[in-house]
C-alpha positions as a Markdown table, in Angstrom:
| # | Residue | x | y | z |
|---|---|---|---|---|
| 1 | Unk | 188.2 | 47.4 | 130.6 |
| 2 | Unk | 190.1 | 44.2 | 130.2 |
| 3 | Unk | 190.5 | 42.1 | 127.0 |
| 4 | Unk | 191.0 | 39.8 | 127.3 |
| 5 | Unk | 214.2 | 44.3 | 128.8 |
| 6 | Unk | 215.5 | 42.3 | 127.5 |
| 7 | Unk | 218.3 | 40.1 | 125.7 |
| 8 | Unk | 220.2 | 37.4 | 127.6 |
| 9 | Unk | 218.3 | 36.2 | 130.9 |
| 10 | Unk | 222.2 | 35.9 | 132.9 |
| 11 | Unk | 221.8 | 40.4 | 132.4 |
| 12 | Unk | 218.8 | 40.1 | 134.9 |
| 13 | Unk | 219.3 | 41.2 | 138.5 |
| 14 | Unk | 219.8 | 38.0 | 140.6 |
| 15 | Unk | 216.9 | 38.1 | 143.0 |
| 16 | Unk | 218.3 | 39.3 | 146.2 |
| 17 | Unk | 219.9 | 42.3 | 144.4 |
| 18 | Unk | 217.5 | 44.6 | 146.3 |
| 19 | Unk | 216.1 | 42.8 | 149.1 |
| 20 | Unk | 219.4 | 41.6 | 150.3 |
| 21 | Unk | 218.1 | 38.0 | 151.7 |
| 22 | Unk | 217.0 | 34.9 | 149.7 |
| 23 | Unk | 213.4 | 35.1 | 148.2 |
| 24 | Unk | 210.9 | 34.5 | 151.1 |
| 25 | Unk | 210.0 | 30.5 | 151.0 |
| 26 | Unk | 206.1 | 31.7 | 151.1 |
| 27 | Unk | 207.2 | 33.2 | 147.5 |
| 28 | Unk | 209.2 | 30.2 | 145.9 |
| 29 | Unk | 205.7 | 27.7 | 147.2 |
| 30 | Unk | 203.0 | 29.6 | 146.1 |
| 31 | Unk | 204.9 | 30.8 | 142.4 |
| 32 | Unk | 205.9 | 26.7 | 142.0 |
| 33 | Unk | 202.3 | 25.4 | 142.6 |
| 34 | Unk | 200.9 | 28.2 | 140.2 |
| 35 | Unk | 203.4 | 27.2 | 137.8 |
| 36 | Unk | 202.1 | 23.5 | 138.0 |
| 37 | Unk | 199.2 | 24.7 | 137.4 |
| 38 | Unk | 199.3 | 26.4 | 134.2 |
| 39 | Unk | 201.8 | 23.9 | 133.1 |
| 40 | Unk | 198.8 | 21.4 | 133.1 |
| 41 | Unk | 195.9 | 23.6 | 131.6 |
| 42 | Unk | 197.9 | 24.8 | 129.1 |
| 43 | Unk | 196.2 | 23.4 | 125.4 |
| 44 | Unk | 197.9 | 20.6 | 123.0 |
| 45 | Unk | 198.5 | 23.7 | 120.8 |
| 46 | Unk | 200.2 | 25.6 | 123.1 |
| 47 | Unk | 197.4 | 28.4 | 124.6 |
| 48 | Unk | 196.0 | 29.3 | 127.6 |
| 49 | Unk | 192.3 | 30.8 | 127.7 |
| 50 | Unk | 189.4 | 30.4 | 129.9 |
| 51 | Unk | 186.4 | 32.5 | 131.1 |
| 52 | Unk | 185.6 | 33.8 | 127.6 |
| 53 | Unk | 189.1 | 35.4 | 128.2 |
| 54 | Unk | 191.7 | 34.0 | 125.6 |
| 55 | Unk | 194.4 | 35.3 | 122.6 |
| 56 | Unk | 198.1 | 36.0 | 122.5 |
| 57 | Unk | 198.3 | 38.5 | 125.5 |
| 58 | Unk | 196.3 | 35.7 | 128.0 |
| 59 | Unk | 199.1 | 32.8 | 126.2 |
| 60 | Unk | 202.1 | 35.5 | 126.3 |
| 61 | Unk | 201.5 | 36.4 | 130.5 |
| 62 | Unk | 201.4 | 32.5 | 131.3 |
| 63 | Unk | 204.7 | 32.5 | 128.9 |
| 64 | Unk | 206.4 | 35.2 | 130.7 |
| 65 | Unk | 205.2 | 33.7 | 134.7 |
| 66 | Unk | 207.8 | 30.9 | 133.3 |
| 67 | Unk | 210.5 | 33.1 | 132.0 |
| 68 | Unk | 210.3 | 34.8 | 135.7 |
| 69 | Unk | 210.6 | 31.9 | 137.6 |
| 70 | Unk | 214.7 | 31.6 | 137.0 |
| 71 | Unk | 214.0 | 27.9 | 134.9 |
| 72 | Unk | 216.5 | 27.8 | 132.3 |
| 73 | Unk | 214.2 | 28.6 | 129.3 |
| 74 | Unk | 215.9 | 26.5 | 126.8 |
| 75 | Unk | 216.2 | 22.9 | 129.0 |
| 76 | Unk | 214.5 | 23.9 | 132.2 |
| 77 | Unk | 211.7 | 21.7 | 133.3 |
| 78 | Unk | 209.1 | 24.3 | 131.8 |
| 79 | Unk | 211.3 | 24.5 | 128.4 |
| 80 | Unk | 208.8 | 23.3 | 126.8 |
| 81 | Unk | 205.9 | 25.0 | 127.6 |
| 82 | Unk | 207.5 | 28.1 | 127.0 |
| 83 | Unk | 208.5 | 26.9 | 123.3 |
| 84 | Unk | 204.7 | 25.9 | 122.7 |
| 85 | Unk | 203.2 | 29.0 | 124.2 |
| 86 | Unk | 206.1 | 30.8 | 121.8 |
| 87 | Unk | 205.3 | 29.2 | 118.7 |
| 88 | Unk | 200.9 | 29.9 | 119.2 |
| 89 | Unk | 202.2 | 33.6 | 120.1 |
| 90 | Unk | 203.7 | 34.1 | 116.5 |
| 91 | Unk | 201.6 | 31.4 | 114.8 |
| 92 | Unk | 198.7 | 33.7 | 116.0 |
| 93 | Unk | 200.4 | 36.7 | 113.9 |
| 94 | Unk | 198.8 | 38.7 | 110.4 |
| 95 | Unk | 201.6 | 38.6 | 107.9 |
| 96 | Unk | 200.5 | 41.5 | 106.9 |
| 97 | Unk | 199.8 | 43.9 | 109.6 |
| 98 | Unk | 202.1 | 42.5 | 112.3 |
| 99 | Unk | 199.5 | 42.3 | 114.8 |
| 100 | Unk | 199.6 | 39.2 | 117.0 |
| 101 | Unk | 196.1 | 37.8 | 117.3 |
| 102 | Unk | 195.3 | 39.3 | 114.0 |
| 103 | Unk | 195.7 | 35.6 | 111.8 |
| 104 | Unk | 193.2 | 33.9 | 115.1 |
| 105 | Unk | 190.6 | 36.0 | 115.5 |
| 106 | Unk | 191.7 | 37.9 | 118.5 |
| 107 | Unk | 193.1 | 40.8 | 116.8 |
| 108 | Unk | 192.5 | 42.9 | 120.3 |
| 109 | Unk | 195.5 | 45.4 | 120.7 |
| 110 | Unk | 195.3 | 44.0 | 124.8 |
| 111 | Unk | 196.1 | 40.8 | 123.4 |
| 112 | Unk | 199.3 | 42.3 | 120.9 |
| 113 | Unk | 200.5 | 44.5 | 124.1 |
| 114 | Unk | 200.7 | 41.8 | 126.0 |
| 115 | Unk | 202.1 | 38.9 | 123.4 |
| 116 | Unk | 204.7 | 41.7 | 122.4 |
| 117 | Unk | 206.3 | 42.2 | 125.8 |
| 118 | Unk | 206.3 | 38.4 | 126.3 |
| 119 | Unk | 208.3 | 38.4 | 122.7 |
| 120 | Unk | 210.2 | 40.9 | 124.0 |
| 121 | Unk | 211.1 | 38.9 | 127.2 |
| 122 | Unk | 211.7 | 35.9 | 125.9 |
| 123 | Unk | 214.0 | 37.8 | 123.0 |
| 124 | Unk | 217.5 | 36.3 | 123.3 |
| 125 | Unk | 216.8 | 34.2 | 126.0 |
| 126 | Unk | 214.8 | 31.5 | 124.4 |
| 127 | Unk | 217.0 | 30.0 | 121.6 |
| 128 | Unk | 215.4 | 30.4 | 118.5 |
| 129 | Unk | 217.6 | 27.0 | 117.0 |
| 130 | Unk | 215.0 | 25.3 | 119.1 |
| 131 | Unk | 211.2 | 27.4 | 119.3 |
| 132 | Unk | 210.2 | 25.1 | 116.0 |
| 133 | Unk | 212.2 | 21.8 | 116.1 |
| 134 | Unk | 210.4 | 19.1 | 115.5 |
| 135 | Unk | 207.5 | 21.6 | 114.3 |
| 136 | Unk | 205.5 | 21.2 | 111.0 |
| 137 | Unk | 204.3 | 24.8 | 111.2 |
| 138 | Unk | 204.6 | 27.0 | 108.0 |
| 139 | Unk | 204.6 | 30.2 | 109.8 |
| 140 | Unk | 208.5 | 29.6 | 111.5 |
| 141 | Unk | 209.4 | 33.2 | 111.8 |
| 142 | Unk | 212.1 | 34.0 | 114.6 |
| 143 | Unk | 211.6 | 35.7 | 117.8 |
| 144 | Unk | 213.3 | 39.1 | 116.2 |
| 145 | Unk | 211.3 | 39.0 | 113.4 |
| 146 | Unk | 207.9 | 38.5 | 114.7 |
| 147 | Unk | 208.8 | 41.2 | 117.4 |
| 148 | Unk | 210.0 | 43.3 | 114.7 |
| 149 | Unk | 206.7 | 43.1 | 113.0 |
| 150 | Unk | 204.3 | 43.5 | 116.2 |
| 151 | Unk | 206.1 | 46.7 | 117.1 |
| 152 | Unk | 205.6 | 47.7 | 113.0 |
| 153 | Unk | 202.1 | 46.9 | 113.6 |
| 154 | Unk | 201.6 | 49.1 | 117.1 |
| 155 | Unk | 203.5 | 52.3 | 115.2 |
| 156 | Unk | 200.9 | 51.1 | 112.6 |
| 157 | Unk | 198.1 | 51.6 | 114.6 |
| 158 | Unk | 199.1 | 54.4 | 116.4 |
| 159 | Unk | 199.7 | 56.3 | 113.7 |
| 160 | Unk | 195.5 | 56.3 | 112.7 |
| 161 | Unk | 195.1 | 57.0 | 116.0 |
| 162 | Unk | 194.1 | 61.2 | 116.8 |
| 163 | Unk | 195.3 | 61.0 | 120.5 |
| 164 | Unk | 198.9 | 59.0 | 120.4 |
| 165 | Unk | 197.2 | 56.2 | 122.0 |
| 166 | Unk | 195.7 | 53.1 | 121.5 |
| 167 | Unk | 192.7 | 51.7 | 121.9 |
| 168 | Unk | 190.9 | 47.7 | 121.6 |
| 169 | Unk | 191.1 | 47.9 | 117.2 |
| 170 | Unk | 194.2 | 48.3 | 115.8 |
| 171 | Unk | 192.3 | 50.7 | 113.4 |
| 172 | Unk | 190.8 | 52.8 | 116.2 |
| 173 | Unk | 190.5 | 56.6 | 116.3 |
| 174 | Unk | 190.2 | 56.6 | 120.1 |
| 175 | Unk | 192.1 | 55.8 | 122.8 |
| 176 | Unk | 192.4 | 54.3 | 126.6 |
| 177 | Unk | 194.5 | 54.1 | 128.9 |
| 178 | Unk | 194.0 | 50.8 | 129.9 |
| 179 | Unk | 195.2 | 49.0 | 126.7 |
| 180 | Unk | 197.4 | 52.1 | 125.9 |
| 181 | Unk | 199.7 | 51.2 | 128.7 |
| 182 | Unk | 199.8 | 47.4 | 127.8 |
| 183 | Unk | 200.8 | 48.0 | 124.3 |
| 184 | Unk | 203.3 | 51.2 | 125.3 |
| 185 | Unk | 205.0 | 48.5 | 127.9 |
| 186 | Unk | 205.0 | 46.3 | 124.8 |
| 187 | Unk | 207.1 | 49.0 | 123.0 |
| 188 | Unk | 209.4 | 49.8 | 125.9 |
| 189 | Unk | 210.5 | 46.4 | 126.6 |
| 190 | Unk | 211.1 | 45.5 | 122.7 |
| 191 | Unk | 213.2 | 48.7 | 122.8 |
| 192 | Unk | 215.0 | 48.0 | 125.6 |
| 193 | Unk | 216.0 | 44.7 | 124.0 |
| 194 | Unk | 217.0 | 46.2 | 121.3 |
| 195 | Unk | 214.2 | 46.4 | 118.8 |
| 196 | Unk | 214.0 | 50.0 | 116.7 |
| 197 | Unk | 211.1 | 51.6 | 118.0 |
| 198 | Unk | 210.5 | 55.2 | 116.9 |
| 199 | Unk | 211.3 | 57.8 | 119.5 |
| 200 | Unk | 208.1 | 59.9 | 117.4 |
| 201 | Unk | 206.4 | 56.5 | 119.2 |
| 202 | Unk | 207.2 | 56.9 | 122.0 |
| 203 | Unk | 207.1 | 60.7 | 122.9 |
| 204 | Unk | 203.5 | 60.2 | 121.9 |
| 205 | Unk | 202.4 | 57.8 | 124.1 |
| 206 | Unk | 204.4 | 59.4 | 127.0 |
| 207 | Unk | 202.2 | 62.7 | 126.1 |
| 208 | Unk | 199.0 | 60.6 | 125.5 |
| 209 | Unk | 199.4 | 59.8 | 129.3 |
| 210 | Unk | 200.5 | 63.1 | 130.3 |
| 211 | Unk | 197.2 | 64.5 | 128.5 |
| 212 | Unk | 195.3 | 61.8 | 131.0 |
| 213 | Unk | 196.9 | 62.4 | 134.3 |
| 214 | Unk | 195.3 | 65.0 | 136.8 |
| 215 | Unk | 198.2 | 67.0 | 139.4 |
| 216 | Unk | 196.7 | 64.7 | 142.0 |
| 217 | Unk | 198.3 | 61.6 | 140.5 |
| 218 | Unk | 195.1 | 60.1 | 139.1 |
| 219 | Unk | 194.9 | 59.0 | 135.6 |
| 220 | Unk | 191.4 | 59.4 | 133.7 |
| 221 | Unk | 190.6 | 56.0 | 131.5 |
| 222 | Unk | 189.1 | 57.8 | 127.9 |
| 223 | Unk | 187.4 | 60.9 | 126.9 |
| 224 | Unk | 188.2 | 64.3 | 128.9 |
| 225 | Unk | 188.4 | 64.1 | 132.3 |
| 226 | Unk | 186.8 | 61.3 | 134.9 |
| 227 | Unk | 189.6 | 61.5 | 137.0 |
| 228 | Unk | 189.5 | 58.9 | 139.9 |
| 229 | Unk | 191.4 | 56.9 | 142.7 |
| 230 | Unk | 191.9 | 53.6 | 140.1 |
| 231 | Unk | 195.0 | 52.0 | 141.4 |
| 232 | Unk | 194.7 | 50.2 | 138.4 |
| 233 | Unk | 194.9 | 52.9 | 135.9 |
| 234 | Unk | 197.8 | 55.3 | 138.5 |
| 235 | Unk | 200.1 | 52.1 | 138.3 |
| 236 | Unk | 199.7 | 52.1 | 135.0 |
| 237 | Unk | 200.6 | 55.4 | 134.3 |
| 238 | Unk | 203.5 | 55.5 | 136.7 |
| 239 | Unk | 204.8 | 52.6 | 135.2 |
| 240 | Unk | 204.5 | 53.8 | 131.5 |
| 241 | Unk | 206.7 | 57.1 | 132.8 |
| 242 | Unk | 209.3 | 55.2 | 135.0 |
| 243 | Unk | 210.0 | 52.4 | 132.1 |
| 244 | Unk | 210.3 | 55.3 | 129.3 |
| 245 | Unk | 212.9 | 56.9 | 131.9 |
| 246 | Unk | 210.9 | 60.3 | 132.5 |
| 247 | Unk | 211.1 | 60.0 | 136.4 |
| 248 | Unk | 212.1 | 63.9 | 136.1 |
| 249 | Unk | 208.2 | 64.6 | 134.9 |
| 250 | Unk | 205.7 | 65.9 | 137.4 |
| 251 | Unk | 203.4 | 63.2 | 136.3 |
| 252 | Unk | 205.3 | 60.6 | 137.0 |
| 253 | Unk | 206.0 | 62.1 | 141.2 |
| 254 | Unk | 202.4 | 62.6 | 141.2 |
| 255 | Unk | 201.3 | 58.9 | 140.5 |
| 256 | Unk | 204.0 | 57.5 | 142.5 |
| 257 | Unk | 203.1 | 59.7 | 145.4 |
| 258 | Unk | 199.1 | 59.0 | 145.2 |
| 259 | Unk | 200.4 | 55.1 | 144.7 |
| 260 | Unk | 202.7 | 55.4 | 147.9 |
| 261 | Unk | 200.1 | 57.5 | 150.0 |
| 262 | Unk | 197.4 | 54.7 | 150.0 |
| 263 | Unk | 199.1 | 51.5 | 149.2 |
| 264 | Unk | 196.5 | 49.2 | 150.5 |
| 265 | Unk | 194.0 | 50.0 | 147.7 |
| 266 | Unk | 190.9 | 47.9 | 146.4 |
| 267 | Unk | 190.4 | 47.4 | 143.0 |
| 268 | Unk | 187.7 | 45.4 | 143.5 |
| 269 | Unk | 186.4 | 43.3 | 140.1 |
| 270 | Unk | 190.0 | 44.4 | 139.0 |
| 271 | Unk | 192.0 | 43.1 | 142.1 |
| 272 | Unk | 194.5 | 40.8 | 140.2 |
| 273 | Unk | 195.0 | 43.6 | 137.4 |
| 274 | Unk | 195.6 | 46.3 | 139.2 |
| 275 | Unk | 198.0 | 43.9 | 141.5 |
| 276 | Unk | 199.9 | 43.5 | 138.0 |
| 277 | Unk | 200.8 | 46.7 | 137.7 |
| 278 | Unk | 200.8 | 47.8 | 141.2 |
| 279 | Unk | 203.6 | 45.9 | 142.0 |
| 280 | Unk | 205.5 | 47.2 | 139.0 |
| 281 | Unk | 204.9 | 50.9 | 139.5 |
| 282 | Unk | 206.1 | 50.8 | 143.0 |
| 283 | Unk | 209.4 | 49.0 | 142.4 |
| 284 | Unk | 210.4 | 51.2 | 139.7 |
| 285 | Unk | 209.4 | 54.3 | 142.1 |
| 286 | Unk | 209.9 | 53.5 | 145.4 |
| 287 | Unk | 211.6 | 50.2 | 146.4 |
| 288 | Unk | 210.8 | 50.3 | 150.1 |
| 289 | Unk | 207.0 | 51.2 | 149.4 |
| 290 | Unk | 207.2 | 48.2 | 147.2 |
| 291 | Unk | 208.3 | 46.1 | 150.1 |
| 292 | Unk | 205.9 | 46.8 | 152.4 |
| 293 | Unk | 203.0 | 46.4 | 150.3 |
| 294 | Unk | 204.8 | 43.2 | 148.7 |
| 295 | Unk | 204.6 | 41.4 | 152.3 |
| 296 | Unk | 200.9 | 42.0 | 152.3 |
| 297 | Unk | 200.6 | 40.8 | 148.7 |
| 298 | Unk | 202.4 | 37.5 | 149.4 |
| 299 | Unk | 199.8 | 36.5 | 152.5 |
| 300 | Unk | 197.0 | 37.8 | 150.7 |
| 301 | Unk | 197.8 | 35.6 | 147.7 |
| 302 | Unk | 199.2 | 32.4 | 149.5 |
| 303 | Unk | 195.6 | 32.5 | 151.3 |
| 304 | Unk | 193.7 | 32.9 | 148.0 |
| 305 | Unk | 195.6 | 30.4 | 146.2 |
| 306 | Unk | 192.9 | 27.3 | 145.4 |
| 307 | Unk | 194.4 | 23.6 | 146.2 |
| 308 | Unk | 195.1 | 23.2 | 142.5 |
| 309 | Unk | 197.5 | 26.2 | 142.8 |
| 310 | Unk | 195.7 | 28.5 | 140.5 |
| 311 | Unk | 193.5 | 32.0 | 141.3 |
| 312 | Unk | 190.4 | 32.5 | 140.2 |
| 313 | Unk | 188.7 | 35.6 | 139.7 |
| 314 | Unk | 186.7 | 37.4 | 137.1 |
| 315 | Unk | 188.6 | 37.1 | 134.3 |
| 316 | Unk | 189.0 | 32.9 | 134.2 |
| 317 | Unk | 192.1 | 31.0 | 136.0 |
| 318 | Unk | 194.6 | 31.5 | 133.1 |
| 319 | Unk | 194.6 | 35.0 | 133.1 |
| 320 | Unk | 194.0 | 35.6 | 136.9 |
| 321 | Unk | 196.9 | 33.0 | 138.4 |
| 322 | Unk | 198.8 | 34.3 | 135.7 |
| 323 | Unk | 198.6 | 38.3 | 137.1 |
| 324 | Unk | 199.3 | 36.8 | 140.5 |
| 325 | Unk | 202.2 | 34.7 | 139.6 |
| 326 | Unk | 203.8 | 37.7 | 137.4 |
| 327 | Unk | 202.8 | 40.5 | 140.4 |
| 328 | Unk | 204.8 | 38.5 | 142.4 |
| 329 | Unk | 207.9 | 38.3 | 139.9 |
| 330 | Unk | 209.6 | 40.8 | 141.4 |
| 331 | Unk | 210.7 | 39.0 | 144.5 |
| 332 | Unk | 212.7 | 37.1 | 141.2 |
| 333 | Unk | 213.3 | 39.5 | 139.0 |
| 334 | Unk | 214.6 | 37.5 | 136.0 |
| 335 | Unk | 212.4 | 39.4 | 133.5 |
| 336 | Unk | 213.9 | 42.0 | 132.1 |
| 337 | Unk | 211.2 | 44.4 | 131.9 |
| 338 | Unk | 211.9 | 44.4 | 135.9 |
| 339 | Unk | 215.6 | 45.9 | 136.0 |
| 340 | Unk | 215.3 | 49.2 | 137.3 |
């Protein structure tokens, strides 16, 4: 199942926007000790990857747990492991095809949904007079223009695709939902910062998702039908709806609501993934749902936090303290992907 908007950071909401108090201290100890932890795993090239889980996506969500946190990207005391994470991200890229992941190895579309929204995030925030100074790299393309080509190569893709959708090639003929959404949030957030993505794009993948999601709220994962309760997969698609502003489709109410009417859900192997997204879909739909489950998220993470400050779980420490830090970036909301 698992692979593994944007411009200037001062257009972000200042955190206590909607919550009208400071962000809880519980918030600002457990996201700092994460932080120190990825800070000190990440590689001398500028990775992340553990588990058997690594690529562009697992580097661009430790990237974008920075960019949340409020540091000043450019001279901030993380500065520089967002530039390194930055430059592997678009070092990582085919030339040719635009997919990130595609010049390593990892050519997964998880992976280029994933390192595109991190693009996208970082996109005018993280000056590109500094991403390769004091760099030998060859491959010294800008934030645009690596962005530009990663959304080229997801049109790409989606065009040899017979449902709108995506799926873990970028030459695929089927499609998930799973990797669908991460690569359609890829797309929203590089249009939003104002990328040209093709509105033929996006209407597909919005009706991709449409074709997926049952009157009940659930959202089936590939094939025809297999509808089911995965929180996972509704926050996904309730996300992918709210993000591409079509809050007025039936689809969209019906997720939310089956989100809203059980919000203490299990996910079980998927916990940190569905978390993700969870917390997501419910700010964008409901913002006082999202702050009753949020208090239970930040005890329930604060108490699974290891000593070293990261999370384990069952896809390796990068990418599971990563999913924590970033489900609880809201209580922040710096990124832009998070503006509602």
């Amino acid at each position: 199942m698992f692979f593994l908007a944007i411009g200037n950071v001062s257009s972000a909401q200042f955190p206590t926007t909607e919550m009208g108090e400071a962000v809880p201290r519980d918030v600002r100890e457990t996201y700092e000790k994460g932080l120190r932890y990825l800070a000190s795993s990440q590689s001398e090239n500028g990775d992340w990857g553990s588990g058997g889980y690594g690529g562009p996506g697992v580097t661009g969500m430790a990237v974008m747990t920075f960019l949340a946190s409020g540091e000043d990207p450019n001279f901030g005391i993380y500065s520089g492991n967002i530039r390194r994470g930055l430059r592997s991200i678009i070092e990582s890229q085919d030339a040719k095809t635009g997919i990130l992941g595609g010049a390593s190895g990892h050519s997964s579309m998880y992976n280029h949904g994933f390192a595109m929204l991190s693009l996208a995030e970082a996109y005018g925030a993280v000056d590109d007079r500094m991403l390769w100074q004091g760099t030998a790299s060859t491959n010294k393309r800008s934030l645009g223009e690596s962005l530009e080509l990663a959304v080229r190569g997801a049109v790409t893709s989606q065009k040899k695709n017979r449902y709108g959708g995506w799926r873990y090639g970028p030459d695929a003929k089927d499609a998930d939902t799973s990797v669908s959404g991460a690569v359609m949030v890829g797309l929203l957030a590089a249009r939003n910062a104002g990328i040209e993505v093709p509105d033929e794009a996006i209407d597909r993948g919005v009706a991709y998702f449409k074709s997926m999601t049952s009157s009940s709220g659930q959202v089936a994962y590939a094939g025809l039908g297999g509808f089911d309760d995965s929180p996972a997969r509704i926050s996904i698609g309730c996300l992918v709806y709210a993000v591409a502003r079509r809050k007025d489709m039936p689809e969209f109410k019906a997720t939310l609501s089956s989100l809203t009417s059980r919000l203490q859900q299990d996910a079980g192997h998927y916990q940190r993934y569905a978390q993700y997204y969870q917390a997501q879909a419910l700010f964008q739909g409901d913002v006082e749902a999202w702050q009753k489950w949020n208090q239970e998220l930040i005890r329930e993470l604060k108490a699974a936090q290891a000593e070293d400050g990261s999370f384990q779980g069952n896809f390796g420490p990068a990418v599971d303290t990563s999913l924590a830090l970033l489900s609880m970036a809201l209580n922040f909301r710096f990124l832009p992907i998070y503006e509602r």
